[in-house]
Backbone as CSV, one residue per row, in Angstrom:
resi,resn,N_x,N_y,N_z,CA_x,CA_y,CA_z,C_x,C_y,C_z
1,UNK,-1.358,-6.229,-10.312,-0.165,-5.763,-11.018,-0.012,-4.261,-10.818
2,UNK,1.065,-3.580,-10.345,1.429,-1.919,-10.191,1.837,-1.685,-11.180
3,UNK,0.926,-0.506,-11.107,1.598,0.413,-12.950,2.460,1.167,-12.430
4,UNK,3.583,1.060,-12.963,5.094,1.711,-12.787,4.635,3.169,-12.644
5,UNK,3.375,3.891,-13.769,2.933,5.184,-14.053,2.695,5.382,-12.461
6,UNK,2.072,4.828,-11.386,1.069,5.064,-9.936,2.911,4.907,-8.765
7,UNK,3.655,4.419,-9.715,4.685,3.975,-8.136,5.454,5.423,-7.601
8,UNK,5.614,5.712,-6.439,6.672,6.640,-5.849,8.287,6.326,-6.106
9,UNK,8.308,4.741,-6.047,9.581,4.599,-5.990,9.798,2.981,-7.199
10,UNK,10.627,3.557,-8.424,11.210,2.582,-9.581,12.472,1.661,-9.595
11,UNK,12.707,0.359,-9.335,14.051,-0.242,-9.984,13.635,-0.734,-11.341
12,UNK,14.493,-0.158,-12.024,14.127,-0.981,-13.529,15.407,-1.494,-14.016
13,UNK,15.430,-2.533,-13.857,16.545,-3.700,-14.881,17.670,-2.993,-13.952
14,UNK,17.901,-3.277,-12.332,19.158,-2.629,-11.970,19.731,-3.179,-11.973
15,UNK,21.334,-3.134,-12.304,22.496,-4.539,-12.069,23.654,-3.301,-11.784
16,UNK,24.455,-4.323,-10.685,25.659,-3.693,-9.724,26.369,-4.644,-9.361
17,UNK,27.217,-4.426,-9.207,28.456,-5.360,-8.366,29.586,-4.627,-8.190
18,UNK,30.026,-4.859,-7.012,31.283,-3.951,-6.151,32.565,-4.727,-7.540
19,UNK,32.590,-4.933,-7.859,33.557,-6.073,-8.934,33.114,-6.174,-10.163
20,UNK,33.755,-5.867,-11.128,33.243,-6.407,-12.784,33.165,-7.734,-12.698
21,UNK,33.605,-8.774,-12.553,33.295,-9.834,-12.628,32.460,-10.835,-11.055
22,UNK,32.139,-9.838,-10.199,31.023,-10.343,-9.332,29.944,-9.988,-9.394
23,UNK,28.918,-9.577,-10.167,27.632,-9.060,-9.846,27.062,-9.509,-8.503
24,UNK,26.494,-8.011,-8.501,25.544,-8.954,-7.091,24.027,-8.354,-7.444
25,UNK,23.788,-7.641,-8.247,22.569,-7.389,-8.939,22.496,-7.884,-10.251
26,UNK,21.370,-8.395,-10.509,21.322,-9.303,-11.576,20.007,-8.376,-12.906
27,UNK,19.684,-7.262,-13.027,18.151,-7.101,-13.743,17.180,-6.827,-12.409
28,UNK,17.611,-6.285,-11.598,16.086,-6.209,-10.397,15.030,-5.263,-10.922
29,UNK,14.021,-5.587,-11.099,12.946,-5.100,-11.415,11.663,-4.609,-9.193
30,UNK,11.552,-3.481,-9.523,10.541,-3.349,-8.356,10.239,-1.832,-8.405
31,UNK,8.783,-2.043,-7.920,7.938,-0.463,-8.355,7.592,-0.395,-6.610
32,UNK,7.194,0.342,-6.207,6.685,0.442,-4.896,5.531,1.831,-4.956
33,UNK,4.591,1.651,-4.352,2.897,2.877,-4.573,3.499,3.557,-2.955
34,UNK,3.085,4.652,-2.921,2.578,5.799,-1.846,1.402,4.423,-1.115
35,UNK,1.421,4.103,-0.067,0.267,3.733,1.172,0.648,2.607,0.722
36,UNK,2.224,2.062,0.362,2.103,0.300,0.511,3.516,0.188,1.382
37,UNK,3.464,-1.043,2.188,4.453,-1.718,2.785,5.054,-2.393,2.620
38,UNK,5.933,-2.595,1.836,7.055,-3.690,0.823,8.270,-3.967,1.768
39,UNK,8.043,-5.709,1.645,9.453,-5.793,2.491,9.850,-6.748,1.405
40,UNK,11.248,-7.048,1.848,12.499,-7.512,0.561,13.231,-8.236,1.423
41,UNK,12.845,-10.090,1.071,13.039,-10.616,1.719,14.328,-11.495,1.168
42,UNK,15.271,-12.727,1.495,16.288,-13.820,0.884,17.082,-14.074,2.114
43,UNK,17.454,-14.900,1.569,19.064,-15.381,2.813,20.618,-14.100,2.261
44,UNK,21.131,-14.789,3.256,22.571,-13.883,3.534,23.066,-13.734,1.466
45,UNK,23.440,-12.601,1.302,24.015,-12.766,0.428,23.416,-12.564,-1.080
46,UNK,22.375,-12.319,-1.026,21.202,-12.281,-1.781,21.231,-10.952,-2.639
47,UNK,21.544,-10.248,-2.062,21.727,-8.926,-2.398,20.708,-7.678,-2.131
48,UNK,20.274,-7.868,-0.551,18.807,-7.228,-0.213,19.825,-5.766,0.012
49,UNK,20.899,-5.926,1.001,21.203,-4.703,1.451,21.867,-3.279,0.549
50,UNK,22.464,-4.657,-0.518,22.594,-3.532,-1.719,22.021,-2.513,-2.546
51,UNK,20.483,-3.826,-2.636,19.314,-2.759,-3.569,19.002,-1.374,-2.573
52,UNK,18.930,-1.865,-1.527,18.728,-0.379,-0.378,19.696,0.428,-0.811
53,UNK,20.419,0.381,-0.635,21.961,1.232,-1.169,21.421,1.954,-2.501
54,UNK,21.568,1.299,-2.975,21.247,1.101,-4.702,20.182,2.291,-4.953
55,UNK,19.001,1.944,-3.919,17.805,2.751,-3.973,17.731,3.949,-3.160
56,UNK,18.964,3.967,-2.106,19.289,4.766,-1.296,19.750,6.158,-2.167
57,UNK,20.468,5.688,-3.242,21.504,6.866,-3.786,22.721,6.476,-3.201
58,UNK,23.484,5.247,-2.567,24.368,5.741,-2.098,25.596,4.821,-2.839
59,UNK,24.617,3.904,-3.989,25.198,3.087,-4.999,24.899,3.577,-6.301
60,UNK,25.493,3.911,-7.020,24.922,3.670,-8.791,25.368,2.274,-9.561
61,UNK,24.365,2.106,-10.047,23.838,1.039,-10.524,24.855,0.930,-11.492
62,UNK,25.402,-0.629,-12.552,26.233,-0.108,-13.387,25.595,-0.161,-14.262
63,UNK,24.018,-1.032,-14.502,23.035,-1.054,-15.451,21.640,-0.796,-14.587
64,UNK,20.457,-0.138,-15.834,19.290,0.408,-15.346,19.017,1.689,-14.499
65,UNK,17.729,1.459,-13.982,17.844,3.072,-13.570,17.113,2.837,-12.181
66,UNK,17.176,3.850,-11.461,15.983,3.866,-10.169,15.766,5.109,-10.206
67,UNK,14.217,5.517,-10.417,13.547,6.486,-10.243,12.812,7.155,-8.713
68,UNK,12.731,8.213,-8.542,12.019,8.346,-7.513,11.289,9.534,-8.326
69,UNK,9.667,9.206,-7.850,8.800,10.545,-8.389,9.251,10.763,-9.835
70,UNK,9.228,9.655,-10.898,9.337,9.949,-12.245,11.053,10.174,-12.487
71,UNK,11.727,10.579,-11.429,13.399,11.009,-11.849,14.489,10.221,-11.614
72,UNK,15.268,10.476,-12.123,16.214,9.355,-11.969,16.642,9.476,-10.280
73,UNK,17.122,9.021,-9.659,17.396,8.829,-8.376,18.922,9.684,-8.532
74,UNK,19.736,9.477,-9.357,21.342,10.317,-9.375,20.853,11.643,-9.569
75,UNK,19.781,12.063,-10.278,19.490,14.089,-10.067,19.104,14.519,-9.239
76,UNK,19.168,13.881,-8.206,18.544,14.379,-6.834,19.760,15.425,-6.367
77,UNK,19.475,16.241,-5.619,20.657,16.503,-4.724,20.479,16.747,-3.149
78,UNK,21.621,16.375,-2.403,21.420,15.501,-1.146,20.041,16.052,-0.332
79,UNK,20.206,17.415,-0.451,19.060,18.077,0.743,17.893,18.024,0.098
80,UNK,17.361,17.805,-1.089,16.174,17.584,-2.292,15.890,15.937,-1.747
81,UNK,16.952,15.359,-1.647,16.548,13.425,-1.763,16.040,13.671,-0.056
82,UNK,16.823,14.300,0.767,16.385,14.231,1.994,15.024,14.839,2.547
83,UNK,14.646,15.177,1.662,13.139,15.913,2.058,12.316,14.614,1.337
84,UNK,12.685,13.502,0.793,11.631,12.849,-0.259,12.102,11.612,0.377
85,UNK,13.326,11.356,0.769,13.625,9.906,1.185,14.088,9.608,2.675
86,UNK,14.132,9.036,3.434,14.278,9.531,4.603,14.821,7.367,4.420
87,UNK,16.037,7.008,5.621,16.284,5.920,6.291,17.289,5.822,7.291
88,UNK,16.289,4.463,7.892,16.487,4.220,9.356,17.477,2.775,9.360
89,UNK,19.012,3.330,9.515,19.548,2.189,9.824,19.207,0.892,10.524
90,UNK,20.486,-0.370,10.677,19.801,-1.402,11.193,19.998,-1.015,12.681
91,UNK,21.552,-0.338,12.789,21.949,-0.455,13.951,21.949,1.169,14.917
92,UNK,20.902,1.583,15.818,21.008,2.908,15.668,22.098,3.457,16.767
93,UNK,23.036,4.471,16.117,23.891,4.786,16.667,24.621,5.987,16.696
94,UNK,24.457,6.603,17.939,25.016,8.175,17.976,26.871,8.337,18.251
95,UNK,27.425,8.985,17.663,29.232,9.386,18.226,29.216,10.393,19.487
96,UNK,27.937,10.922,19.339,28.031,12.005,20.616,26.663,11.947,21.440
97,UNK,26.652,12.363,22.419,25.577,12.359,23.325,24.628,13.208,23.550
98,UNK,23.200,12.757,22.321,22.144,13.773,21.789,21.082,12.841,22.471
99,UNK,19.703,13.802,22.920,18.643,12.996,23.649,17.932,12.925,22.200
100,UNK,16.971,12.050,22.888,15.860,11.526,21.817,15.189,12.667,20.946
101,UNK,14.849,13.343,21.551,13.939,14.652,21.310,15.540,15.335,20.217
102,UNK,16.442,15.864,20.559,17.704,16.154,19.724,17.745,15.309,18.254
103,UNK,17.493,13.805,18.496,17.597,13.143,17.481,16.674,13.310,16.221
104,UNK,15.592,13.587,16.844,14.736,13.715,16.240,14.428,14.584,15.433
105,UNK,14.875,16.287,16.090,14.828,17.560,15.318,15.713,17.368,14.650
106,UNK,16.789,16.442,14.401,17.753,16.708,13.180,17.137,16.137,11.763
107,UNK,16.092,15.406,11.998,14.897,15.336,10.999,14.513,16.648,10.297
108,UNK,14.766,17.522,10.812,14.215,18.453,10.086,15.534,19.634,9.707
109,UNK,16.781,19.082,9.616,18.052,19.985,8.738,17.862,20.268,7.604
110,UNK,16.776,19.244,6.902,17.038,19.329,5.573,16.034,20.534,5.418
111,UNK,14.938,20.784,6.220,13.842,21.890,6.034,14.454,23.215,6.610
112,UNK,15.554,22.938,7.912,15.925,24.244,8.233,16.929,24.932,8.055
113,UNK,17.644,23.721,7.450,19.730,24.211,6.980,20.651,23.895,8.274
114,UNK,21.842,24.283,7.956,22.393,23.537,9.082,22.752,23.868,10.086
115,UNK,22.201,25.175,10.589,21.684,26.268,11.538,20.828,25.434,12.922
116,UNK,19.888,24.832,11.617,18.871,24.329,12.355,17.556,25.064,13.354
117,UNK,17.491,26.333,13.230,16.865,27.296,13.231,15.129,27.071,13.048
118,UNK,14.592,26.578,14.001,13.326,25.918,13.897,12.433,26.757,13.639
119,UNK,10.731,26.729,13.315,9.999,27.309,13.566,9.249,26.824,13.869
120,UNK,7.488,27.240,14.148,6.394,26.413,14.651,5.984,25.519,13.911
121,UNK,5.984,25.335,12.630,5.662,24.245,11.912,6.560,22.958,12.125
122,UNK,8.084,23.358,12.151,9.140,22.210,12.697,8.687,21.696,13.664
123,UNK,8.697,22.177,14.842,7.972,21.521,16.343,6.544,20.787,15.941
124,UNK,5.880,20.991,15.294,4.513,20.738,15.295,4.963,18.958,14.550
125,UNK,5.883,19.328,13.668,5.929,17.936,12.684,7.057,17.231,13.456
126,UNK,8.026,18.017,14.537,8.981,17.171,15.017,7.855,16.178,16.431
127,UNK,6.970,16.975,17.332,5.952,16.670,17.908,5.214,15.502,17.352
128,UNK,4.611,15.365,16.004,3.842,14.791,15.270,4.608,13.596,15.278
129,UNK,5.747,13.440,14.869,6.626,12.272,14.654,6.689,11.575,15.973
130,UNK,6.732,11.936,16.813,7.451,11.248,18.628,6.066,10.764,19.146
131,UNK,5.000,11.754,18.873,3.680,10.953,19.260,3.196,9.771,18.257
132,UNK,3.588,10.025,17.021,3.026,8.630,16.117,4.030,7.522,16.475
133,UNK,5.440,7.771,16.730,6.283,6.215,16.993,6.475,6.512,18.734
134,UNK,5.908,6.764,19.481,5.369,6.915,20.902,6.999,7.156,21.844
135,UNK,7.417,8.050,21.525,8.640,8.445,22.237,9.144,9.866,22.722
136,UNK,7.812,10.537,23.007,7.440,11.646,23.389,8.291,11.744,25.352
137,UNK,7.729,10.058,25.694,8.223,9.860,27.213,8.966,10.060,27.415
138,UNK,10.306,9.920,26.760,11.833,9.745,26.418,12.751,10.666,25.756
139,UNK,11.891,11.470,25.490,12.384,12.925,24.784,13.402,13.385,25.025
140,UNK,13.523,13.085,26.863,15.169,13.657,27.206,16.429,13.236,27.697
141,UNK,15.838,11.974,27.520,17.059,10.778,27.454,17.699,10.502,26.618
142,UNK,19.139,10.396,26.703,20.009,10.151,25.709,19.907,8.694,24.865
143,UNK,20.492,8.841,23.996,19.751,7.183,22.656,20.399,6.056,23.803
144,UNK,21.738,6.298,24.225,22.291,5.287,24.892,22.120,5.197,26.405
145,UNK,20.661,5.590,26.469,20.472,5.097,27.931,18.871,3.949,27.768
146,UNK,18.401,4.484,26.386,17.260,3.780,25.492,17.441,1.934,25.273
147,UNK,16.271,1.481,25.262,16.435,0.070,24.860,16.512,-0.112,23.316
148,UNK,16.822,-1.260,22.958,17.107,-1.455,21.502,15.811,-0.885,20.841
149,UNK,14.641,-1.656,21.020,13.350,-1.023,20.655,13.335,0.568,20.711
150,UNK,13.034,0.781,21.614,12.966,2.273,22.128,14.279,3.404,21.190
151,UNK,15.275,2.875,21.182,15.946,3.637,20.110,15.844,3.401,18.958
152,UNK,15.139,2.436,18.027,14.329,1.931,16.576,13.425,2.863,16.514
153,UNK,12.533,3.381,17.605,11.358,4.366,17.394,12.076,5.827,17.303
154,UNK,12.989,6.049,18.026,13.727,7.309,18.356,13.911,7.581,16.493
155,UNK,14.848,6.649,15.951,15.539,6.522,14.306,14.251,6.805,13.203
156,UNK,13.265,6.280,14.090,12.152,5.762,12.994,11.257,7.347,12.631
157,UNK,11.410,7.971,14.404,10.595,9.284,14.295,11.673,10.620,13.371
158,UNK,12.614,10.303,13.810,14.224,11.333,13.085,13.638,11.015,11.546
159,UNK,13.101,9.981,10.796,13.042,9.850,9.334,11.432,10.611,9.310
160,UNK,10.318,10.102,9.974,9.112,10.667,9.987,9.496,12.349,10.231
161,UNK,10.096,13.079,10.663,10.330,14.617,10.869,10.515,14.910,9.601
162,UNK,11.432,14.100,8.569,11.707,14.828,7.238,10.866,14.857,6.257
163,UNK,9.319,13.906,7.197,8.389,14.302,5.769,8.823,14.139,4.434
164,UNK,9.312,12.221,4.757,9.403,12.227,3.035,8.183,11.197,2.658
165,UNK,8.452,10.886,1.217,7.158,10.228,1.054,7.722,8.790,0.846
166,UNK,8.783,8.547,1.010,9.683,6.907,1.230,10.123,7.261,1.890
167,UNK,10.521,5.891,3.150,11.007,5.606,4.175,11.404,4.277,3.943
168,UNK,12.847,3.803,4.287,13.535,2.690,3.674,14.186,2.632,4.895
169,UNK,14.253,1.458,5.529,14.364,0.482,6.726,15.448,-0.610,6.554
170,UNK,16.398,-0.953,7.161,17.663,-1.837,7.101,17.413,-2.824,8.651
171,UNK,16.935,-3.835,8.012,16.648,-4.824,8.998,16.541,-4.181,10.804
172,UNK,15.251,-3.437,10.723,15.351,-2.878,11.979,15.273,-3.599,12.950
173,UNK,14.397,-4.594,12.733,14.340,-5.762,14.266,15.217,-6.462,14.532
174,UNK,16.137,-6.517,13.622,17.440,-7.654,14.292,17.688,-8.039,15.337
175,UNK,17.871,-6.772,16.119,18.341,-7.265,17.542,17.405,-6.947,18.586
176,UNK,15.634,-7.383,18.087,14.908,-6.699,19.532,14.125,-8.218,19.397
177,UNK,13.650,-8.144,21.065,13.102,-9.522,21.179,11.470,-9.004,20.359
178,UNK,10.965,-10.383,20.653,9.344,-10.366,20.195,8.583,-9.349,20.181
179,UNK,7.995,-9.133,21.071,7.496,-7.754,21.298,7.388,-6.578,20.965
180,UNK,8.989,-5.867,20.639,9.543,-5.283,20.090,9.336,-5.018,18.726
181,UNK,9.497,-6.633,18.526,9.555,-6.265,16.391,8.070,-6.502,16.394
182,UNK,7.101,-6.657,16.838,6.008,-6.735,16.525,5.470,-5.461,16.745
183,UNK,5.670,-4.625,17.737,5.300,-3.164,17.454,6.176,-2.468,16.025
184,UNK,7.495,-2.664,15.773,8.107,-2.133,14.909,7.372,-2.554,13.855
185,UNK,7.304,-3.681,13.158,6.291,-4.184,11.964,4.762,-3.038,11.796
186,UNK,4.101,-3.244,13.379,2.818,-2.787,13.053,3.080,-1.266,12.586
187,UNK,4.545,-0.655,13.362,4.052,0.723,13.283,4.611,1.057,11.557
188,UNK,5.551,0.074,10.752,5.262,0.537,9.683,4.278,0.248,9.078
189,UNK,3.660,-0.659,9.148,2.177,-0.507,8.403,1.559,0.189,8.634
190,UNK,1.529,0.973,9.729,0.632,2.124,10.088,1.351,3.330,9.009
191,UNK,2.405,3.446,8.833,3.465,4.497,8.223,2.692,4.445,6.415
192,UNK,2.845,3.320,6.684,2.333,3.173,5.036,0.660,3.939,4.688
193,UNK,-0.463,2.507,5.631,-1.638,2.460,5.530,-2.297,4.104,6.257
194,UNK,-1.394,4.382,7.193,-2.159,6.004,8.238,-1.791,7.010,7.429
195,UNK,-0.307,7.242,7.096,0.003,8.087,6.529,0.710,8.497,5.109
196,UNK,0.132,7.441,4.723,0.239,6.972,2.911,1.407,7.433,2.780
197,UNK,2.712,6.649,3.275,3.796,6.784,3.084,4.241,5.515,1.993
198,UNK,5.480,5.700,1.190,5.934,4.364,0.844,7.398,3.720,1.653
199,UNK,7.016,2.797,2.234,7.973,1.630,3.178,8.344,0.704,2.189
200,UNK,9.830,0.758,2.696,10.607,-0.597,2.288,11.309,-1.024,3.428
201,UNK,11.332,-2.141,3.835,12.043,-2.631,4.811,12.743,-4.186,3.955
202,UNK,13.708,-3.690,4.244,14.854,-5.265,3.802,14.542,-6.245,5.417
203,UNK,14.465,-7.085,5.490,13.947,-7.913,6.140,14.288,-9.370,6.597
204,UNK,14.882,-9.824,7.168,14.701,-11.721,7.426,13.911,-12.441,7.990
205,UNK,12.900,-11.926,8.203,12.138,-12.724,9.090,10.832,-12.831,8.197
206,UNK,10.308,-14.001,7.958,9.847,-14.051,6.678,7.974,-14.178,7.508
207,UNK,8.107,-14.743,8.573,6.583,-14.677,9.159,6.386,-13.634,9.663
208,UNK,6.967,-12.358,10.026,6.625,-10.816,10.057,5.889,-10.393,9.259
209,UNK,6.599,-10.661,8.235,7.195,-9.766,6.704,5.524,-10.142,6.306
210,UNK,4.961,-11.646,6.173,4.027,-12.078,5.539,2.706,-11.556,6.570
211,UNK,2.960,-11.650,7.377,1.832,-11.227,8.458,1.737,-9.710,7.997
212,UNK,2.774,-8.717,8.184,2.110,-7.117,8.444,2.393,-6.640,6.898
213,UNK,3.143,-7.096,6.093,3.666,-6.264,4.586,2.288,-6.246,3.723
214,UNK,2.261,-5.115,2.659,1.348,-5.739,1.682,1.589,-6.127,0.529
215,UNK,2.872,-6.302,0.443,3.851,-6.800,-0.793,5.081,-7.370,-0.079
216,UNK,5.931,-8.442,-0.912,6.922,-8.861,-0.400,7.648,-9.320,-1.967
217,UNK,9.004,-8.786,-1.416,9.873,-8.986,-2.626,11.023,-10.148,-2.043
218,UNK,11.015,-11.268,-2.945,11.990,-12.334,-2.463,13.454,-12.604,-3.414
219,UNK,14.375,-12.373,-3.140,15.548,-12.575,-3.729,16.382,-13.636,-3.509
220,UNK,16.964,-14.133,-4.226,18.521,-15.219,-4.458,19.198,-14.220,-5.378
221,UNK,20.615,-14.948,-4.887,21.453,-14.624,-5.696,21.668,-13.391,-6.792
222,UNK,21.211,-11.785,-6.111,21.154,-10.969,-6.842,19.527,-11.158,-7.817
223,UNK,18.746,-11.670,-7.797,17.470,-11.571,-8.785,16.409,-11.630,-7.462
224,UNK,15.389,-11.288,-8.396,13.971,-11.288,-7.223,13.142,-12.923,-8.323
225,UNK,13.397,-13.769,-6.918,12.708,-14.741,-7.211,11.495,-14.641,-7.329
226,UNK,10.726,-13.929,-6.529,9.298,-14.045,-6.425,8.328,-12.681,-5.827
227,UNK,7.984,-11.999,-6.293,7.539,-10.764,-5.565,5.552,-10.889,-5.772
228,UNK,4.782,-9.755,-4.875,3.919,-9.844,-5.220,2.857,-9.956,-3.198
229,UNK,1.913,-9.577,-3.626,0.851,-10.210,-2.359,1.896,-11.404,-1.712
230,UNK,2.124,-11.092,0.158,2.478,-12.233,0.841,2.038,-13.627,0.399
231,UNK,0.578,-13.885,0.129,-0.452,-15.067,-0.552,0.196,-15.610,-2.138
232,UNK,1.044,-14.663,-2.636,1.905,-15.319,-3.849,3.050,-15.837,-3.487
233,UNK,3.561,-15.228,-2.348,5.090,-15.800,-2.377,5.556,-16.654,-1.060
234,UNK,4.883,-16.346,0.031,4.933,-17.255,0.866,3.934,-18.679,0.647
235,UNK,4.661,-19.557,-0.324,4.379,-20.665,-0.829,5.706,-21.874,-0.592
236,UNK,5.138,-22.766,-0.101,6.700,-23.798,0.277,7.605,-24.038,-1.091
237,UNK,6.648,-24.193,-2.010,7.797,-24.364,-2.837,8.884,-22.771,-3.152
238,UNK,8.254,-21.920,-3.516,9.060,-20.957,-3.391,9.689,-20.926,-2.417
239,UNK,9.605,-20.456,-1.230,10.267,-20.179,-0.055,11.354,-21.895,-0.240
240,UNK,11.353,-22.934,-0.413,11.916,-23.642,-0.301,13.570,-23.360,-1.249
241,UNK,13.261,-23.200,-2.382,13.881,-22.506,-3.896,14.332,-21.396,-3.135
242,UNK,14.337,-20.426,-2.587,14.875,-19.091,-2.347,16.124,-19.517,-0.738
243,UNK,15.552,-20.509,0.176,15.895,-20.935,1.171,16.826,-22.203,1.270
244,UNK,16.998,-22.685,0.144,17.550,-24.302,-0.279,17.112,-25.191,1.183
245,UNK,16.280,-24.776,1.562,15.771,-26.084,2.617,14.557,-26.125,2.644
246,UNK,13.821,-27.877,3.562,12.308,-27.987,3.191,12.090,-26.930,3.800
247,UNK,10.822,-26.530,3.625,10.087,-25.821,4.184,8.144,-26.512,4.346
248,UNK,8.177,-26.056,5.662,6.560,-26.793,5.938,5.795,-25.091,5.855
249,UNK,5.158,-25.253,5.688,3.531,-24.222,6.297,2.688,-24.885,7.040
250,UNK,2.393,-24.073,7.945,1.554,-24.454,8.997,0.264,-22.972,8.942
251,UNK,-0.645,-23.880,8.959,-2.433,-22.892,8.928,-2.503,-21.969,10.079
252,UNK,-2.457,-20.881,10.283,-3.477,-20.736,11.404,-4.258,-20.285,11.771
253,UNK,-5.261,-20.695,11.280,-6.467,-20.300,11.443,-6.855,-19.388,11.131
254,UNK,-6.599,-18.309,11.164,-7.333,-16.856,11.205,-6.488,-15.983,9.343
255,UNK,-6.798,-14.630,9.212,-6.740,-13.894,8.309,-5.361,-14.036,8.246
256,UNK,-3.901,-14.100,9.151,-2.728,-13.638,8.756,-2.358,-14.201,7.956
257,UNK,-2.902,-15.479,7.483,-2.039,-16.336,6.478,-1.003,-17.672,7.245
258,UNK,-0.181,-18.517,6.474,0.280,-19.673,7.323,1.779,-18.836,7.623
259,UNK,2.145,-19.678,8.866,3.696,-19.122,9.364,4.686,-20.676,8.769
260,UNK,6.139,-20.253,8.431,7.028,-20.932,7.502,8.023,-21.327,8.742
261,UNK,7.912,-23.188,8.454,8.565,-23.663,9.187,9.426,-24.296,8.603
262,UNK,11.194,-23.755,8.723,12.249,-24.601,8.119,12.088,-26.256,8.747
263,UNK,12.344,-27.105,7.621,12.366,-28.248,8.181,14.056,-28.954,8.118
């Protein structure tokens, strides 16, 4: 159980809806610790992309609160939240034609103003970022000459430059084959577990999520059905209830736990 007192990042009792009479947040309750990997899992409609929003700052809630670091999330102000919160869209995408290495130092506006006026510590942490999500190679290639993957790391290192202590993720693997999202998965667990960051990634892919997360939050219909250790919630009957279809588990063998087969 997380003591709300130990979390970086608070939803308490949030409820929202673009509509008075549609909610699409129902009471969400979720704490998230510094060095954990929380993904936030449901089908279409659920209301995963909102709570991001929600938790983003870029929604207010019409009930409850979201805290970051003890404060309410609305007293932030933008260049304060941007040094503490940092996210990496689903879809990454430039209007003008900036190389990787460009993308990346804009990670650090919020430390230098909008000058952008670097110093040696900037380089050292803009450096630091491109060697931990490995895109140092690519530094001077533009995003749109990059593969889908390869520009996920580009987005991923631009949030690692701002040195915040949350990093919040919008279904980054969507559109990369296997391979791909399996480095993306590992390298946020590394984000979390290497550099005791707190990760949220909204998520669909529920045998990722259970394999690399160390928490997983499951939603319907605006509520969190089931949160807690992958080993609590990737259970058929749950996953069945959150999914309205059978669902099998299958063993395999080893530490990751079983992978979820719609039936």
């Amino acid at each position: 159980m997380i003591d709300p007192a130990d979390a970086i990042l608070v939803a308490d009792d949030v409820q929202f809806g673009y509509r008075a009479d549609q909610p699409v947040l129902c009471g969400v309750n979720m704490t998230v610790q510094r060095g954990r990997f929380v993904c936030v899992l449901g089908p279409n409609g659920s209301g995963k992309t909102t709570l991001l929003r929600c938790l983003l700052g870029q929604l207010t809630p019409s009930g409850g609160d979201i805290r970051l670091n003890g404060r309410a999330i609305r007293s932030y102000r933008p260049r304060e939240l941007a040094r503490t919160m940092a996210y990496v869209p689903q879809l990454p995408q430039s209007a003008f034609s900036f190389t990787a290495g460009e993308i990346v130092r804009m990670g650090r506006l919020s430390h230098t103003g909008v000058l952008g006026l670097t110093g040696e510590n900037d380089r050292k942490v803009v450096q630091l970022a491109m060697e931990m999500t490995e895109t140092t190679a690519f530094a001077d290639r533009e995003l749109e000459e990059l593969s889908g993957g390869e520009s996920q790391r580009v987005m991923i290192a631009r949030g690692l430059a701002q040195q915040p202590g949350v990093i919040l993720l919008d279904e980054p693997t969507s559109h990369l084959d296997v391979r791909h999202q399996i480095t993306i998965y590992r390298m946020m667990a590394r984000l979390a577990h290497d550099w005791q960051m707190a990760v949220v990634c909204v998520s669909h892919d529920v045998n990722l999520a259970g394999r690399f997360a160390d928490e997983l939050v499951l939603m319907k219909a605006g509520r969190v059905l089931a949160d807690g250790p992958p080993g609590e919630v990737i259970r058929a009957d749950v996953l069945s209830a959150a999914y309205d279809v059978s669902v099998e588990l299958i063993e395999t063998g080893d530490d990751q736990g079983p992978i979820m087969r719609a039936q």
